[in-house]
C-alpha positions as CSV (number, residue, x, y, z in Angstrom):
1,X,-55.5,-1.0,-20.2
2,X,-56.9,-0.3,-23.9
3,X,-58.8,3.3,-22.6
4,X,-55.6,4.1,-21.2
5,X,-53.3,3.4,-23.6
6,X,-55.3,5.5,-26.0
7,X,-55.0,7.9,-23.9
8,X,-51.4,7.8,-23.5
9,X,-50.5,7.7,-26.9
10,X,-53.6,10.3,-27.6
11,X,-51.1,13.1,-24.8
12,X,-48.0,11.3,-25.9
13,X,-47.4,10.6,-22.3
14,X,-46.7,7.5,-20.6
15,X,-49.0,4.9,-19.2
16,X,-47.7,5.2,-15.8
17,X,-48.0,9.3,-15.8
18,X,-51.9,9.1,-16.8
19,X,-53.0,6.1,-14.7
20,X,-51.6,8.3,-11.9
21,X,-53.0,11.3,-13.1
22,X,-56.4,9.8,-13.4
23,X,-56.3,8.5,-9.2
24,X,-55.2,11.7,-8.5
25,X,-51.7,10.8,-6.9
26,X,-49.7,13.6,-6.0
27,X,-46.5,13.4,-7.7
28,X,-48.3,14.2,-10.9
29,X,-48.5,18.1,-11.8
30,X,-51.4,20.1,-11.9
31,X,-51.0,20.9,-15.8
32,X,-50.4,17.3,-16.4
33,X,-53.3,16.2,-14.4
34,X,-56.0,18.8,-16.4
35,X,-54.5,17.9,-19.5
36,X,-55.0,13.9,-18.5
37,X,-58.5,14.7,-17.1
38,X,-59.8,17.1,-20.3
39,X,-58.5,14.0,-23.4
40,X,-60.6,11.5,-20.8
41,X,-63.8,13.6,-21.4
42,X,-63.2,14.3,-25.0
43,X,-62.3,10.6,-25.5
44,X,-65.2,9.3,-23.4
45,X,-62.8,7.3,-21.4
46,X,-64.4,5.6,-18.4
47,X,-62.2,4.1,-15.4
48,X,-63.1,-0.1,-14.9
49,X,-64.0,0.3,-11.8
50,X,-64.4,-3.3,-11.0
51,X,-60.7,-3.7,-12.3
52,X,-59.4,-1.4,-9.6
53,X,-61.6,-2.3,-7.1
54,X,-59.9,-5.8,-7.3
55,X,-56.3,-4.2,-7.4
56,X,-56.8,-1.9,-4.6
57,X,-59.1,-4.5,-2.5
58,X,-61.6,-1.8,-1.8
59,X,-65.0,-0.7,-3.8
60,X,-65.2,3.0,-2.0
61,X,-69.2,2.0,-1.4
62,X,-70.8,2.0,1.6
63,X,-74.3,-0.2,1.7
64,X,-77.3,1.2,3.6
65,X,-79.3,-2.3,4.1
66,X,-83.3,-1.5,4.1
67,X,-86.6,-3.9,4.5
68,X,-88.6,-3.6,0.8
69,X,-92.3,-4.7,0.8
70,X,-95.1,-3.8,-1.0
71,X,-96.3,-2.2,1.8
72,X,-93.3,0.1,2.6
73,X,-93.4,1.5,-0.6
74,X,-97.0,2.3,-0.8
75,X,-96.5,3.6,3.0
76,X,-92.8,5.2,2.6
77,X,-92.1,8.8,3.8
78,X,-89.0,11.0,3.6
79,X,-87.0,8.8,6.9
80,X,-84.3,7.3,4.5
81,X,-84.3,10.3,2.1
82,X,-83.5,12.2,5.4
83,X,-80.9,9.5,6.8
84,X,-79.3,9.4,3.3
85,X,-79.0,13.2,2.9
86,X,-77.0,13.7,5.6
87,X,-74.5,10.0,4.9
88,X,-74.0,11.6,1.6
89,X,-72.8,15.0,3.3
90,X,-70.5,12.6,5.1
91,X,-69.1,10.3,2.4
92,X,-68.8,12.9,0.1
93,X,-65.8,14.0,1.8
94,X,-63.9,10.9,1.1
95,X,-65.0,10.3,-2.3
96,X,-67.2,7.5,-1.1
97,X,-70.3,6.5,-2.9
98,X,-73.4,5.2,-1.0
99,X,-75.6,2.3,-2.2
100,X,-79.4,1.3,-1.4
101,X,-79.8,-2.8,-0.2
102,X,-83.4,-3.2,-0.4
103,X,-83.6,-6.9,1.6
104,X,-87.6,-8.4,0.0
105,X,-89.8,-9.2,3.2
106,X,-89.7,-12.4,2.3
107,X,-86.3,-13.1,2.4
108,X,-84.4,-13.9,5.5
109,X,-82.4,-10.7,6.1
110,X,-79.0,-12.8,7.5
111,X,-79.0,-14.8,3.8
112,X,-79.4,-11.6,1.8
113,X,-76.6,-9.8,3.7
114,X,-74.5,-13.0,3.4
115,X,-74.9,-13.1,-0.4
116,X,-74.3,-9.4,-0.6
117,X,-71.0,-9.5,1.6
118,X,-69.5,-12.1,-0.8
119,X,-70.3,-10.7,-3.7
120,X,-68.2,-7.5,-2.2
121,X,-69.9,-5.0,-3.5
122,X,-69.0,-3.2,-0.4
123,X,-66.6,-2.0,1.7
124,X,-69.0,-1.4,5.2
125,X,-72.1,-1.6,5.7
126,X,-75.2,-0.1,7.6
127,X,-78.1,-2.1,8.9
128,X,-81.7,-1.1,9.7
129,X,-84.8,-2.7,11.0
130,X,-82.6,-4.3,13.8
131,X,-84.3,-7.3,15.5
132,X,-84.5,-8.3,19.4
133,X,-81.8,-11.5,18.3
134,X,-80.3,-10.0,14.9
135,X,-78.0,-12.7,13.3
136,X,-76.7,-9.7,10.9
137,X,-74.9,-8.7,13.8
138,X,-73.2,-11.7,14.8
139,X,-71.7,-12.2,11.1
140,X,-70.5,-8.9,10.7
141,X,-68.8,-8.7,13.9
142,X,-67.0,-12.7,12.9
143,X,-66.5,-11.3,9.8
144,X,-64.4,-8.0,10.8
145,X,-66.6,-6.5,8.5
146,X,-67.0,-2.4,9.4
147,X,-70.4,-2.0,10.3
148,X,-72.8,0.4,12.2
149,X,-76.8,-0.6,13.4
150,X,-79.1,2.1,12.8
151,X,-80.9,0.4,16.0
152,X,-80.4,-1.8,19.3
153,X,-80.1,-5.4,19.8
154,X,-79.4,-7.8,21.9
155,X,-77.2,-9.8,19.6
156,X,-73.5,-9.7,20.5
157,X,-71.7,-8.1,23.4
158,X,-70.8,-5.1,21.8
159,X,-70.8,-3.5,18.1
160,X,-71.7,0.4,17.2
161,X,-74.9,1.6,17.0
162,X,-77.5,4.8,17.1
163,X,-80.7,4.3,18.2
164,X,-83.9,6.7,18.5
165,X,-85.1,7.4,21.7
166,X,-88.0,5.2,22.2
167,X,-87.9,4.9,25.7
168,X,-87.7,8.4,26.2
169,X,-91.1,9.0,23.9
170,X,-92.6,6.3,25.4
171,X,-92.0,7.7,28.8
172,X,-92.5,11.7,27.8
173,X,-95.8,10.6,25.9
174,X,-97.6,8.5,29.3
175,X,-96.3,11.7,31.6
176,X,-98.0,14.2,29.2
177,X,-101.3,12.3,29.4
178,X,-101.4,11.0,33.0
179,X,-100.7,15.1,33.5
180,X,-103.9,16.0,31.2
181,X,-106.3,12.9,33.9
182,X,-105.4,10.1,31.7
183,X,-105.4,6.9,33.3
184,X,-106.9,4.2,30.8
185,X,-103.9,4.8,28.0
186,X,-103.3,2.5,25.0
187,X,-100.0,2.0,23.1
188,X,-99.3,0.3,19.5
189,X,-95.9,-2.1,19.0
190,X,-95.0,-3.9,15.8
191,X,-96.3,-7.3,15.2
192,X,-92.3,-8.3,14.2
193,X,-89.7,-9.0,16.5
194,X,-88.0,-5.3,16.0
195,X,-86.0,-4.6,19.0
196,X,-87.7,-0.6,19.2
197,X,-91.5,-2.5,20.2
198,X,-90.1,-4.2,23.2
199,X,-87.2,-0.8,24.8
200,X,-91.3,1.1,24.0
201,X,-93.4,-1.1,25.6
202,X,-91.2,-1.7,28.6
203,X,-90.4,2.1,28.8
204,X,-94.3,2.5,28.8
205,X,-95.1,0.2,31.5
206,X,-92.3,1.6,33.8
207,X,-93.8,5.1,33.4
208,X,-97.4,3.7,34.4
209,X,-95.5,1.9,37.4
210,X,-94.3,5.1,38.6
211,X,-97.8,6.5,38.8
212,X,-98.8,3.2,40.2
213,X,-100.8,2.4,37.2
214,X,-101.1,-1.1,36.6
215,X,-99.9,-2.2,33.6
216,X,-103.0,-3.5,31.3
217,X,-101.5,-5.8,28.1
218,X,-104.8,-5.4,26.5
219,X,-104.0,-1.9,25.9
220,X,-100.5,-2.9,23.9
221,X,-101.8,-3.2,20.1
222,X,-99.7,-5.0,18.3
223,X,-100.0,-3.9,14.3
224,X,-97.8,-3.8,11.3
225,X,-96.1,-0.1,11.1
226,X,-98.1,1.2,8.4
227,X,-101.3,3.4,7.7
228,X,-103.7,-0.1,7.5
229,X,-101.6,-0.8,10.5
230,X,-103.1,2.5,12.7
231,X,-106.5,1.6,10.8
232,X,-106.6,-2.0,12.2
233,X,-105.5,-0.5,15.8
234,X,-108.4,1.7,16.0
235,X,-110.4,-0.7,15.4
236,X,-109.0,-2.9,18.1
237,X,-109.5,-0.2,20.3
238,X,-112.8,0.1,19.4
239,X,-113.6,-3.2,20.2
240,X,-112.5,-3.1,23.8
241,X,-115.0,-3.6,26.3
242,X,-113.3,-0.8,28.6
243,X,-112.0,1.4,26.0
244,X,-109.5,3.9,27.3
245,X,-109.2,7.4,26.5
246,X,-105.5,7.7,24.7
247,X,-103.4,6.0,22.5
248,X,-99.5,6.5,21.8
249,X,-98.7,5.4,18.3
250,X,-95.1,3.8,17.7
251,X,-94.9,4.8,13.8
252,X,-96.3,8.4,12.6
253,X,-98.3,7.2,9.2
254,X,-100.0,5.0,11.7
255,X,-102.1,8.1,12.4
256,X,-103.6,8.7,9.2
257,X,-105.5,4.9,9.3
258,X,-106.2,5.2,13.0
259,X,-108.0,8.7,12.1
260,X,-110.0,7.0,9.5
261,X,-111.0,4.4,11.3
262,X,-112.2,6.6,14.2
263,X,-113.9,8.9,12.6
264,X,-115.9,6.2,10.7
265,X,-117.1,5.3,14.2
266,X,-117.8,8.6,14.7
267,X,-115.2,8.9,17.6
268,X,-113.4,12.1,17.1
269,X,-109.4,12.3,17.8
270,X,-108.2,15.0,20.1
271,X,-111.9,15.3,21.7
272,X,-112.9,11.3,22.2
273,X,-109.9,9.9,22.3
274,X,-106.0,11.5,22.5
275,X,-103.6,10.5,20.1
276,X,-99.5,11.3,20.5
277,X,-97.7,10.7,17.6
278,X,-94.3,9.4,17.1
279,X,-92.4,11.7,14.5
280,X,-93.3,14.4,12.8
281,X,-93.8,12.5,9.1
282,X,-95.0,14.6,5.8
283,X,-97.6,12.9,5.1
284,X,-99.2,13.4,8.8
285,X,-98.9,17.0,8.9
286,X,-102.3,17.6,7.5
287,X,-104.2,15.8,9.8
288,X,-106.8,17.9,11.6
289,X,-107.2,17.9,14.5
290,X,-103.4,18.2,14.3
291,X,-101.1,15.8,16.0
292,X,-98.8,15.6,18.4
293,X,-95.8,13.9,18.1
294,X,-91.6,14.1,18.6
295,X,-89.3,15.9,16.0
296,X,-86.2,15.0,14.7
297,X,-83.6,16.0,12.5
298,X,-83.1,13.0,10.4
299,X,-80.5,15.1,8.1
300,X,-78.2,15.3,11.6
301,X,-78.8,11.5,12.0
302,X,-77.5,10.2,9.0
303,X,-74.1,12.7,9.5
304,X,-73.8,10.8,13.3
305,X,-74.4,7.7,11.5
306,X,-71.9,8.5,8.8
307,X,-69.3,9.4,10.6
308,X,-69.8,6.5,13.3
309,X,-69.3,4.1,10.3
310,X,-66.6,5.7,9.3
311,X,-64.8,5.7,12.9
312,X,-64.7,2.1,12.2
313,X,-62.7,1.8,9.3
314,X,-59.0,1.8,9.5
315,X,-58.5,4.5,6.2
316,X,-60.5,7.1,8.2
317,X,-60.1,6.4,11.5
318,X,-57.8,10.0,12.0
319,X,-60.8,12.1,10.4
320,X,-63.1,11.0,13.5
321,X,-61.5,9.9,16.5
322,X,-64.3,10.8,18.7
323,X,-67.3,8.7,16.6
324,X,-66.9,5.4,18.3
325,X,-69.7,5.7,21.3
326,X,-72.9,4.5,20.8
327,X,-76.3,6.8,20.6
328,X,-79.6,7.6,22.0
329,X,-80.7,9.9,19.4
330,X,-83.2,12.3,21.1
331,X,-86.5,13.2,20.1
332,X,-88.2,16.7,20.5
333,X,-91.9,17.1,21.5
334,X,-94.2,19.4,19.1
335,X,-97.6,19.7,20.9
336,X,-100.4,19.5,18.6
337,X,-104.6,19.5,19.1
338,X,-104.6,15.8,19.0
339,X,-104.3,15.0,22.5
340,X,-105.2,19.0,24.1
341,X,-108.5,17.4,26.1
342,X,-108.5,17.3,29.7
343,X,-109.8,13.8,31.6
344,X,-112.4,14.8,33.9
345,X,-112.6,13.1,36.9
346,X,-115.7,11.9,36.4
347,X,-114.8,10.9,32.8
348,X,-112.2,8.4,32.6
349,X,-113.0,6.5,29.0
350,X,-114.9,7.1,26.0
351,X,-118.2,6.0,26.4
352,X,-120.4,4.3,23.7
353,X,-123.0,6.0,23.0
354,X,-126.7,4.9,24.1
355,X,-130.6,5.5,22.6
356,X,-133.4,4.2,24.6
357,X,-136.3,3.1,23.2
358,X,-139.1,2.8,26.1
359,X,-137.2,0.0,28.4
360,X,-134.7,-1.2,25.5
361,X,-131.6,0.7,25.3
362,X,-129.1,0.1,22.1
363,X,-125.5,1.3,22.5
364,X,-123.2,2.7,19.3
C-alpha cells in the first residue's frame, strides 16, 4: 500500500480511484487512468504482484513444463521457440504471461510438477514429453487443475491433448520406400518410455503388415533422441548381419550423427542406404545429400495449443468455445535426395564390400 499511497497523495486522488486505475477497471476515466499510469512511470512504481495474486487467487501465468538435460541443450533446435511463439500470440490477448518449467532428467517429472503446483506459481499448465503411463496426468486431472498434454497417453480416461502425427509419418514414410523396392527397412524409437516411440513403431509394423512384410524387431533401434543418438543408430545398423537398405528416423537432429557415422564407414546416405527424416529441423537443412522429412508449422501449434488450454479455464471459456477436442496435428512430406534411390530387384540390402586376395576374401 506504500507505492500507492504515494501515488495517491503524489495526484491528490484517492487510494481507491488509482488502485482501480492501475487494473484497468472501467469505471475509472480515461484522463484519470493516463494521469494514474504517467506519475507510476515517473515515480518508478511497481505493482506487488505476489500481493494481488493472493487477493485475486490467480497469477495470470501459464507454465510450459519441459525435460532439461545436458544433452537437450547441446542438441536443442527452434521446436519450443516455435511452440512458444505462437502460445505467446495466444496469451497475449488476455494479458497472460507464459513461463518456461525446465523439469532436470534426473528428477522424477510427477515430484517436480507437484512441488511446482503448490508453490502456485501458476494458474494452468502445459506438459510435454508425455510418457506411455504419465502420473502428471492423473494429478492434474484429481487436482482440477486446467491443463493441456502436448502429447498422448494412456493415463486417465480422458484429459486434452494435441499430438503430432506419428502414426501417419510412420505409415507415409514405409509406403514411400516399399514404393521406391524397399523391403529390408529400419526404424529408430526412444530408449524412454515416451508414448510417440510406441503409436511409431506400431504404426510402422501395420504399414509392413499391409504389404505382408514381416515385421523384423531387429530393425527397431532404440536410441536416445539426439545427434549421438542417430550416431549410435548407424552404427547399430552397421553392425547387422543382414543390413537393410532404409532407415526412418523418429527425431530430425538424429540425422546429422547417423550421416557421420555412415559416411565414416564409407556408406553413403541417399545412394547406400535411404534415410526419411522426421521434421524439417535448422540444424538438418544443410545436410547433403539433402533429407527428406515432414514439415510443420510449429508457430500454428503452439496457437492450437494455446487456445486448447485456454478452453479449459472458466475466465476464457466464451473466447473459444470450439477448442475443447483433441488433435492429430498433421505433418507435410518435403521430398529430399536422401532416400531418391531405387531398390533393384536384384539388390535388396547394402552389401559389405569384398577384396580377394588369391582364395582369401576380406569383407569391409
Amino acid at each position: 500500500m506504500k507505492g500507492i499511497r504515494r501515488l495517491a497523495e503524489y495526484l491528490d486522488i484517492s487510494i481507491g480511484t488509482v488502485s482501480r486505475a492501475l487494473n484497468g477497471k472501467p469505471d475509472v476515466n480515461g484522463e484519470t487512468r493516463r494521469r494514474v499510469l504517467a506519475a507510476a512511470e515517473e515515480l518508478g512504481y511497481v505493482a506487488n504482484q505476489s500481493g494481488r495474486s493472493l487477493r485475486q487467487g490467480e497469477t495470470k501465468v501459464i507454465g510450459l513444463m519441459i525435460e532439461s538435460s545436458k544433452e537437450t541443450v547441446e542438441n536443442a533446435d527452434n521446436f519450443f521457440l516455435g511452440v512458444t511463439s505462437g502460445l505467446q500470440s495466444v496469451f497475449a490477448r488476455h494479458n497472460l504471461d507464459l513461463i518456461m518449467l525446465p523439469c532436470p532428467s534426473d528428477e522424477d517429472p510427477h515430484e517436480y510438477l507437484k512441488r511446482m503446483v503448490a508453490r502456485r506459481i501458476v494458474d494452468a499448465m502445459i506438459i510435454s514429453d508425455t510418457q506411455r503411463i504419465d502420473r502428471r496426468i492423473d494429478f492434474l486431472s484429481r487436482a482440477k487443475i486446467p491443463f493441456v498434454a502436448l502429447g498422448r497417453s494412456l493415463s486417465a480416461s480422458s484429459f486434452p491433448w494435441i499430438d503430432l502425427d506419428f502414426e501417419g509419418v510412420a505409415a507415409h514414410a514405409v509406403e514411400r520406400l516399399i514404393a521406391l523396392g524397399h523391403r529390408r527397412i529400419a526404424i529408430t524409437a526412444p530408449s524412454s518410455e515416451a508414448n510417440l516411440g510406441y503409436l511409431f513403431i506400431e504404426s510402422y509394423r501395420r504399414a509392413l503388415e499391409r504389404h505382408n512384410i514381416a515385421f523384423d524387431p531387429s530393425l527397431v533401434i532404440r536410441v536416445r533422441s539426439s545427434e549421438h543418438g542417430g550416431y549410435q543408430a548407424a552404427h547399430e545398423l552397421l553392425l547387422l548381419e543382414e543390413r537393410p537398405t532404409a532407415v526412418i528416423l523418429i527425431y530430425e537432429l538424429m540425422a546429422i550423427g547417423l550421416y557421420r557415422r555412415l559416411m565414416e564407414s564409407g556408406v553413403m546416405p541417399g545412394r547406400d542406404l535411404a534415410v526419411i527424416g522426421f521434421r524439417d529441423a535448422p540444424r538438418a537443412r544443410f545436410l547433403q545429400p539433402s533429407l527428406s522429412c515432414f514439415r510443420i508449422s510449429l508457430y500454428d501449434l503452439g496457437v492450437e495449443l494455446g487456445q486448447m488450454l485456454l478452453a479449459t479455464m472458466p475466465a476464457y471459456q466464451e473466447f473459444y468455445p470450439g477448442d475443447g477436442r483433441n488433435i492429430v496435428w498433421p505433418l507435410e512430406l518435403m521430398p529430399g535426395e536422401s532416400d531418391a534411390f531405387e531398390v533393384g530387384a536384384d539388390e535388396k540390402e547394402f552389401e559389405p564390400e569384398r577384396l580377394s586376395f588369391g582364395d582369401r576374401t576380406v569383407e569391409f
